[in-house]
VOPAGU-2260 file (C-alpha; in pm, 1 decimal, decimal comma):
REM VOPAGU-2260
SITE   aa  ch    i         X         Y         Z
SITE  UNK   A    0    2176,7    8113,1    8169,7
SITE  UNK   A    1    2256,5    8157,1    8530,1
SITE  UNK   A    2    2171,9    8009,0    8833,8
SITE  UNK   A    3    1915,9    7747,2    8808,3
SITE  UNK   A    4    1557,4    7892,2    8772,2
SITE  UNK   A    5    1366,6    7572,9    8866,4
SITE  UNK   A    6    1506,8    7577,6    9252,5
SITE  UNK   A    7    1716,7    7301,9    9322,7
SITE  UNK   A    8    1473,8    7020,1    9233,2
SITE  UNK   A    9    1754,7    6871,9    9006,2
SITE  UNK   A   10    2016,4    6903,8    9252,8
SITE  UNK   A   11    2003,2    6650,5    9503,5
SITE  UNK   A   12    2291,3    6409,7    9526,5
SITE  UNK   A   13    2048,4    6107,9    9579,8
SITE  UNK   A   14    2086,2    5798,1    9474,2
SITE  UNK   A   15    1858,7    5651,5    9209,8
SITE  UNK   A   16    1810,3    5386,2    9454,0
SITE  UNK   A   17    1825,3    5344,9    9840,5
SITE  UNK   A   18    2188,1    5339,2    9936,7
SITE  UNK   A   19    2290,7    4958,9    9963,2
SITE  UNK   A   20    2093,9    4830,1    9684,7
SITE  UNK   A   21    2202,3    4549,8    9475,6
SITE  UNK   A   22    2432,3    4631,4    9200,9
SITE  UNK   A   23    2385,0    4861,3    8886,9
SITE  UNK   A   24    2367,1    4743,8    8507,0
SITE  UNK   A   25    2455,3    5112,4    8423,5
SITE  UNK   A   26    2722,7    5242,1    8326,4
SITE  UNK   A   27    2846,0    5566,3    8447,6
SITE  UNK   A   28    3145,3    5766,3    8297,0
SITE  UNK   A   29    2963,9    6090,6    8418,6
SITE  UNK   A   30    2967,5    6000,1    8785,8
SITE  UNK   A   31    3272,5    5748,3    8786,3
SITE  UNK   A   32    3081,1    5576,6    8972,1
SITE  UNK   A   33    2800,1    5224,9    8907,2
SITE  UNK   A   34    2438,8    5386,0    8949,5
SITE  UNK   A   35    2226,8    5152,8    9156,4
SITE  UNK   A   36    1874,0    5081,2    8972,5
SITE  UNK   A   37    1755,1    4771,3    9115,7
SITE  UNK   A   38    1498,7    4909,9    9340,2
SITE  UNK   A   39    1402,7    5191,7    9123,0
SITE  UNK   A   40     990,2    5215,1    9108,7
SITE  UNK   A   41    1023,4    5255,0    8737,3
SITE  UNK   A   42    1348,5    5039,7    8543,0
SITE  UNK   A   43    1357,6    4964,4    8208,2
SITE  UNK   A   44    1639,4    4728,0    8269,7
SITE  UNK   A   45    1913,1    4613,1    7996,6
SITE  UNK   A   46    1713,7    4624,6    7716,6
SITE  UNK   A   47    1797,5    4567,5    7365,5
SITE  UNK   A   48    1562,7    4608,0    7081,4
SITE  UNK   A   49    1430,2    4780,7    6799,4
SITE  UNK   A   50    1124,6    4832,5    6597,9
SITE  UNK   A   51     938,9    4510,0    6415,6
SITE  UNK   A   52    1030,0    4150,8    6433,2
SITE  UNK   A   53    1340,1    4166,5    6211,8
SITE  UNK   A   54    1415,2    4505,1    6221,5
SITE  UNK   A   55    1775,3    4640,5    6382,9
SITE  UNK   A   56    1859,7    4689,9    6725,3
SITE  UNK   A   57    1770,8    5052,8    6833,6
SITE  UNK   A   58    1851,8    4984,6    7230,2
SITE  UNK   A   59    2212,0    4804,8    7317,8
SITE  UNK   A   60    2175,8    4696,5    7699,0
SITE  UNK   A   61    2016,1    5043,5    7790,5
SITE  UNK   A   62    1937,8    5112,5    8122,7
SITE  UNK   A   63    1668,8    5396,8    8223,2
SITE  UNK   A   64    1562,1    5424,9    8583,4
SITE  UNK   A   65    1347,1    5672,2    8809,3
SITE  UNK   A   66    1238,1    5681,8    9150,4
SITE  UNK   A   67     925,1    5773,7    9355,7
SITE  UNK   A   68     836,8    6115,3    9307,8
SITE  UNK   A   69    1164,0    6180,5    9120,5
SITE  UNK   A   70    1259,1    6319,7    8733,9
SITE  UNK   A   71    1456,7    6111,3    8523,5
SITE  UNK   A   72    1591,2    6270,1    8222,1
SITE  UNK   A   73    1697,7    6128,1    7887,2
SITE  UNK   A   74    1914,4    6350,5    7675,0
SITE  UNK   A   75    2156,6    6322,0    7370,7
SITE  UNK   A   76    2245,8    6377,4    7017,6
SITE  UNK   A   77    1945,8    6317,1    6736,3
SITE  UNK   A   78    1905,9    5914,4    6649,2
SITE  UNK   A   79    2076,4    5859,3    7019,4
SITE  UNK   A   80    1764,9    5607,1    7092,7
SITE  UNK   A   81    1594,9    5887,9    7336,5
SITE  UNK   A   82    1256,7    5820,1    7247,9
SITE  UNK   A   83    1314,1    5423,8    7169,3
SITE  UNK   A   84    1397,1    5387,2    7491,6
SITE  UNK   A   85    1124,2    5568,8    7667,7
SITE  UNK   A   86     852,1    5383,1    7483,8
SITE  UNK   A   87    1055,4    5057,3    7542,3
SITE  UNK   A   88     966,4    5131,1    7860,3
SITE  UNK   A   89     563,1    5161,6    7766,0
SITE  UNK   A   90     588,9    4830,7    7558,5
SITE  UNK   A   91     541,2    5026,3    7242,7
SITE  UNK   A   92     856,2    4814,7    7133,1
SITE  UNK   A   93     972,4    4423,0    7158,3
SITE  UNK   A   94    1255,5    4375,1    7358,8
SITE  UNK   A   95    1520,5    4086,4    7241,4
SITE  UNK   A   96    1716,6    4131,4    7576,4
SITE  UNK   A   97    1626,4    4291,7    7953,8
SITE  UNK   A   98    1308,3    4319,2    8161,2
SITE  UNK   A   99    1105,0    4694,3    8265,0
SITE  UNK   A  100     976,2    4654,1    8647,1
SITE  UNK   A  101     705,3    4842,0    8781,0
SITE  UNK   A  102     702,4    4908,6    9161,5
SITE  UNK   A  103     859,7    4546,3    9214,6
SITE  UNK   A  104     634,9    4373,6    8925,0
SITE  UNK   A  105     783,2    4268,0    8592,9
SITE  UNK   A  106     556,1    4411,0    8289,9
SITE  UNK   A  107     775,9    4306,5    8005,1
SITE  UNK   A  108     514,5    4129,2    7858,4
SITE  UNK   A  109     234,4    4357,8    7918,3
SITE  UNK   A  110      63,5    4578,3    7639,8
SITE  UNK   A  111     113,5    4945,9    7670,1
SITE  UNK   A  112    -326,0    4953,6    7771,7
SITE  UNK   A  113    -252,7    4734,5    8067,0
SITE  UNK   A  114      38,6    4935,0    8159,1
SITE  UNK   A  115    -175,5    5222,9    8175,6
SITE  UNK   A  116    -382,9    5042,2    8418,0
SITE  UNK   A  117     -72,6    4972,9    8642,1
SITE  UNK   A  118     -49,7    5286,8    8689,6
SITE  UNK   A  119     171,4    5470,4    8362,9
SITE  UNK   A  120      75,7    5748,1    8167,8
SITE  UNK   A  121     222,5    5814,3    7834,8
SITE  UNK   A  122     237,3    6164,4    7646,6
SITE  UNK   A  123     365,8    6128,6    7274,7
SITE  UNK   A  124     572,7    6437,5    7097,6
SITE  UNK   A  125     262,7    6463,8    6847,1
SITE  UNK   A  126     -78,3    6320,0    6794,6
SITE  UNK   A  127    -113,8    6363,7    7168,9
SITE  UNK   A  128    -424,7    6526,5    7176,0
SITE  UNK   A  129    -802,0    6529,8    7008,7
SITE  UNK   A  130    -817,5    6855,0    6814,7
SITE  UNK   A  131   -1162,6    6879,7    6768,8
SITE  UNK   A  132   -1263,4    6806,2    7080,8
SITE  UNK   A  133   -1307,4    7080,2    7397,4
SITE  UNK   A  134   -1061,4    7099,3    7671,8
SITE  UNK   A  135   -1276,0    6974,8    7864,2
SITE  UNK   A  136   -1348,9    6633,3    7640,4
SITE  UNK   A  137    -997,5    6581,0    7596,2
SITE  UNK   A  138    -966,9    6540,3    7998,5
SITE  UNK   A  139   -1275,5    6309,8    7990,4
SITE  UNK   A  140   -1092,2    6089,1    7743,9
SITE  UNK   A  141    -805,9    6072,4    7972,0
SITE  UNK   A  142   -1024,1    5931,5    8220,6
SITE  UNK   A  143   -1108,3    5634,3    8002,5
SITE  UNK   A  144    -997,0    5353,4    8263,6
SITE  UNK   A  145   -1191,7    5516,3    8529,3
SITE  UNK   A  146   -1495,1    5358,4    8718,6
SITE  UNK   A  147   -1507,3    5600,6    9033,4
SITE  UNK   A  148   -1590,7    5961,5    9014,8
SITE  UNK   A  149   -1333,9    6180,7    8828,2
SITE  UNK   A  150   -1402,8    6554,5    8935,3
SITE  UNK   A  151   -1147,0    6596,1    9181,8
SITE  UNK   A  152    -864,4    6465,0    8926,7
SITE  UNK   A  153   -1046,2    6728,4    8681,9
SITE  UNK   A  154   -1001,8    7032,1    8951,2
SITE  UNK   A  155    -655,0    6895,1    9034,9
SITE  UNK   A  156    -570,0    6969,5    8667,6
SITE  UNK   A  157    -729,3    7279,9    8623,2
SITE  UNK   A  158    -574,5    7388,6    8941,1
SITE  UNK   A  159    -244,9    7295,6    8772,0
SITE  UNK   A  160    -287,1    7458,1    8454,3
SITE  UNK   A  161    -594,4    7781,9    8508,7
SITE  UNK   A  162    -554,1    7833,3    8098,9
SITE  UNK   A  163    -729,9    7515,9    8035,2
SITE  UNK   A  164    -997,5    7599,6    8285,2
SITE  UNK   A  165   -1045,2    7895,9    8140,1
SITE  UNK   A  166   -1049,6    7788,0    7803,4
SITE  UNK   A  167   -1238,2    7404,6    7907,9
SITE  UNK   A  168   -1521,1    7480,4    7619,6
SITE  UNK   A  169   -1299,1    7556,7    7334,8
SITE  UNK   A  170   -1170,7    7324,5    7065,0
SITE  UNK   A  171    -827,6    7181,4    7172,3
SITE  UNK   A  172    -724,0    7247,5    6802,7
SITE  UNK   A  173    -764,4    7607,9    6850,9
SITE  UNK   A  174    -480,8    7632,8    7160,8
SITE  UNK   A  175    -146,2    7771,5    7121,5
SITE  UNK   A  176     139,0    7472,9    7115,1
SITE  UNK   A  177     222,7    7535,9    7527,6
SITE  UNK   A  178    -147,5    7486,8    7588,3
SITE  UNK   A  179    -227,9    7177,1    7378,4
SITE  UNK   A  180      83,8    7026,5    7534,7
SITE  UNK   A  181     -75,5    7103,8    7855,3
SITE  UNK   A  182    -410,7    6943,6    7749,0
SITE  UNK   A  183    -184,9    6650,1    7623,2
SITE  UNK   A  184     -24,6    6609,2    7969,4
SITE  UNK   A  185    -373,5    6641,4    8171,6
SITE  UNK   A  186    -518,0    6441,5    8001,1
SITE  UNK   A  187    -226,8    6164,4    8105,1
SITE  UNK   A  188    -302,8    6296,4    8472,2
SITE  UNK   A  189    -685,4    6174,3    8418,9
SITE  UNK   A  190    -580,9    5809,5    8438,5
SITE  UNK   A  191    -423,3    5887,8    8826,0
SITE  UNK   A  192     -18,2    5735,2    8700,5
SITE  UNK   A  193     176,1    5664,8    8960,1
SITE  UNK   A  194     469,3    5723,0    8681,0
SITE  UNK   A  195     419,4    5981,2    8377,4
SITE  UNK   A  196     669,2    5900,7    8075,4
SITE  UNK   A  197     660,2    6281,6    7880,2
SITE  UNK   A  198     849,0    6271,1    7515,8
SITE  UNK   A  199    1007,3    6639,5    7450,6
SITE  UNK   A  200     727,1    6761,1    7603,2
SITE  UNK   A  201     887,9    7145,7    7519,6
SITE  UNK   A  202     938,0    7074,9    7143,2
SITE  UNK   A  203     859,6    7372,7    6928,8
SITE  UNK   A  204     760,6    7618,1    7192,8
SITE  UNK   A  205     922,2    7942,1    7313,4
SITE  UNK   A  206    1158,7    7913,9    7567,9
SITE  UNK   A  207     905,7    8143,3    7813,5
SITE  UNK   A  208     605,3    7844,5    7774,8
SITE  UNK   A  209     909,9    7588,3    7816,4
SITE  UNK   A  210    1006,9    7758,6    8134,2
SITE  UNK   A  211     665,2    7753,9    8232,3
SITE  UNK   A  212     567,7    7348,7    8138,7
SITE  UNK   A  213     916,4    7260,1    8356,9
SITE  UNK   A  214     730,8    7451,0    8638,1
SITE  UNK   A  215     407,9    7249,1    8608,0
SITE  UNK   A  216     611,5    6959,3    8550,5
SITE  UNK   A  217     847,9    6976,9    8907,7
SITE  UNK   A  218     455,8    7062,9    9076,5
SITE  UNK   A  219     333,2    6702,5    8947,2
SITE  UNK   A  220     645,1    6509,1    9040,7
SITE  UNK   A  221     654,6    6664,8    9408,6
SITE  UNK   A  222     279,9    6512,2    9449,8
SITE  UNK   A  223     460,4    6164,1    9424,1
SITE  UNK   A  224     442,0    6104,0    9060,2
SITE  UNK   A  225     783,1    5988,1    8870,5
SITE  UNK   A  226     848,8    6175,0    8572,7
SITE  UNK   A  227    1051,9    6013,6    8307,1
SITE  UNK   A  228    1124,1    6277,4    7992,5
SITE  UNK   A  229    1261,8    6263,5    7706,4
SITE  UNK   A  230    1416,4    6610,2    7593,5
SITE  UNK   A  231    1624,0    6768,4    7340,1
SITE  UNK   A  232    1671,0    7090,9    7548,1
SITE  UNK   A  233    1930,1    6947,0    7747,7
SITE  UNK   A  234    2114,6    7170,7    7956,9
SITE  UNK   A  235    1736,4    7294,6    8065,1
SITE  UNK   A  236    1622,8    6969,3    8157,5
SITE  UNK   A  237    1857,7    6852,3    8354,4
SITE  UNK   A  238    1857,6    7156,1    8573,3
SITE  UNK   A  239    1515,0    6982,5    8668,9
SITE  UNK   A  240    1628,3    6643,1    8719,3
SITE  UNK   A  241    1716,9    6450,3    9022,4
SITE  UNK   A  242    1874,5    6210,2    8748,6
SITE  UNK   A  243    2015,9    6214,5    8420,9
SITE  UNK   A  244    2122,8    5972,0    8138,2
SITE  UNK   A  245    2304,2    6048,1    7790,8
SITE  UNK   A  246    2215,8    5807,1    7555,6
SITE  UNK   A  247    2443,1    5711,3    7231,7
SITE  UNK   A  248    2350,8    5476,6    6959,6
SITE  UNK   A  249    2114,4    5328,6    7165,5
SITE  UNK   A  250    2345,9    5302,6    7495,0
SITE  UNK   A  251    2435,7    5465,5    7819,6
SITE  UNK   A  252    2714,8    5722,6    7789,3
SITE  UNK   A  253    2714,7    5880,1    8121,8
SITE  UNK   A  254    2481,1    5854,1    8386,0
SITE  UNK   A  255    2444,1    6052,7    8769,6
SITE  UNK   A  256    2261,5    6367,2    8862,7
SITE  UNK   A  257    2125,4    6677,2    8650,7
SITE  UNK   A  258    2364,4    6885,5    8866,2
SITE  UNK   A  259    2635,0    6592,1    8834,4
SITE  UNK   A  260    2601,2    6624,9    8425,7
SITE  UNK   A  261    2581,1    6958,1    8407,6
SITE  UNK   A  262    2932,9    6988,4    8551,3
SITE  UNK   A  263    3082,0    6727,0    8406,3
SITE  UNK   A  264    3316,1    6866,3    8118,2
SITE  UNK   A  265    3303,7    6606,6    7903,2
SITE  UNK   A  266    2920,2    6599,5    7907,4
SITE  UNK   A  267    2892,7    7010,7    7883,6
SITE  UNK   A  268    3189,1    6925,0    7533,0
SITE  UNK   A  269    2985,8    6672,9    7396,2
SITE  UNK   A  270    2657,4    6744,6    7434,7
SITE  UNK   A  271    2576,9    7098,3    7607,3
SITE  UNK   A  272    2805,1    7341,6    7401,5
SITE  UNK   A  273    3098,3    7349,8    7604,6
């Protein structure tokens, strides 16, 4: 591929926090540099954990960060801990070690329902959606936490994606795979996040519909939202993000910008195919 057909969204040399923040717990080989996180509005911060009360360590002192109205990228090799550490971050796991902070407020011990409320959405790889329900009742059931009126988040999200409008009185079952994952992510919109955590949103979809859901996906974050994402088409993703982190066995690897990664050699050797 060349050139970058997302703009330059992922290309800023920003920060992940505001310059003079207090020190990072990341480490970065891919920057050579320590990535500030502390005042990150979404940090799942050192954690270290896995999945039941006895079960092994998944997560060793991870670090995962995003900013206002930024994308945050998680990438690496299969069992790397990509998805463990996004719903880490949703309290879909018990942590043994580290903290996640909301805009300033520590939800560690919160239950992924009241992080909703707080303000996250969360869009699993399957089982995101209600198949035999319309369109149109998925997005209601998105807007489950909801006591004011809804229609404007509705319009906002057909506005976003004009198949679903179109299609807003058919069976969600009966969608192609790009347009259920669409239904899956506005239905997530419905609750009004203030951060949206999206796990391989792209999976098993042709590269044209992936094109087109990193499209959508840049139009959400630059209406304020933080998108975190969990991906397995790498070099594509972080072509999108303002920030990037390769995860192995659970752990940071390298760390900095999707442009920063992307030219990084030993990040293309590893993990982008030279």
């Amino acid at each position: 591929m060349t050139g970058n057909p997302y703009g330059d969204h992922g290309n800023k040399d920003a920060s992940i926090t505001k310059p003079g923040g207090s020190a990072s717990l990341v480490s970065s080989p891919g920057t050579g540099h320590a990535e500030h996180t502390s005042d990150a509005f979404l940090i799942g911060d050192n954690m270290t954990g896995g999945y039941g009360k006895s079960g092994p360590d998944i997560l060793h002192d991870c670090t995962i960060a995003v900013n206002k109205g930024e994308i945050a990228v998680i990438v690496g090799p299969n069992g790397a801990g990509k998805s463990t550490a996004m719903k880490a971050t949703f309290g879909m796991l018990n942590l043994r070690k580290g903290s996640v902070r909301l805009d300033g407020e520590d939800i560690t011990d919160l239950s992924p329902q009241d992080r909703v409320v707080k303000g996250m959405g969360f869009v699993p790889q399957t089982h995101n959606i209600f198949t035999s329900m319309t369109v149109e009742e998925n997005l209601e059931m998105g807007a489950f936490i909801r006591t004011d009126d809804f229609k404007g988040t509705m319009a906002q999200v057909y506005d976003l994606f004009p198949i679903l409008k179109e299609k807003r009185n058919q069976p969600a079952g009966e969608l192609s795979g790009g347009q259920r994952q669409q239904v899956a992510v506005g239905r997530a919109l419905m609750t009004k996040p203030k951060v949206l955590l999206l796990d391989e949103p792209t999976a098993g979809v042709s590269p044209i519909v992936m094109d087109e859901l990193f499209d959508r996906i840049i139009e959400v974050a630059r209406t304020g939202i933080s998108i975190l994402m969990v991906e397995q088409n790498a070099r594509q993703a972080l072509e999108i993000a303002d920030k990037g982190y390769v995860l192995v066995q659970g752990a940071n690897a390298h760390t900095g910008t999707g442009k920063g990664l992307l030219a990084d050699p030993d990040v293309r050797k590893s993990f982008l195919g030279g």
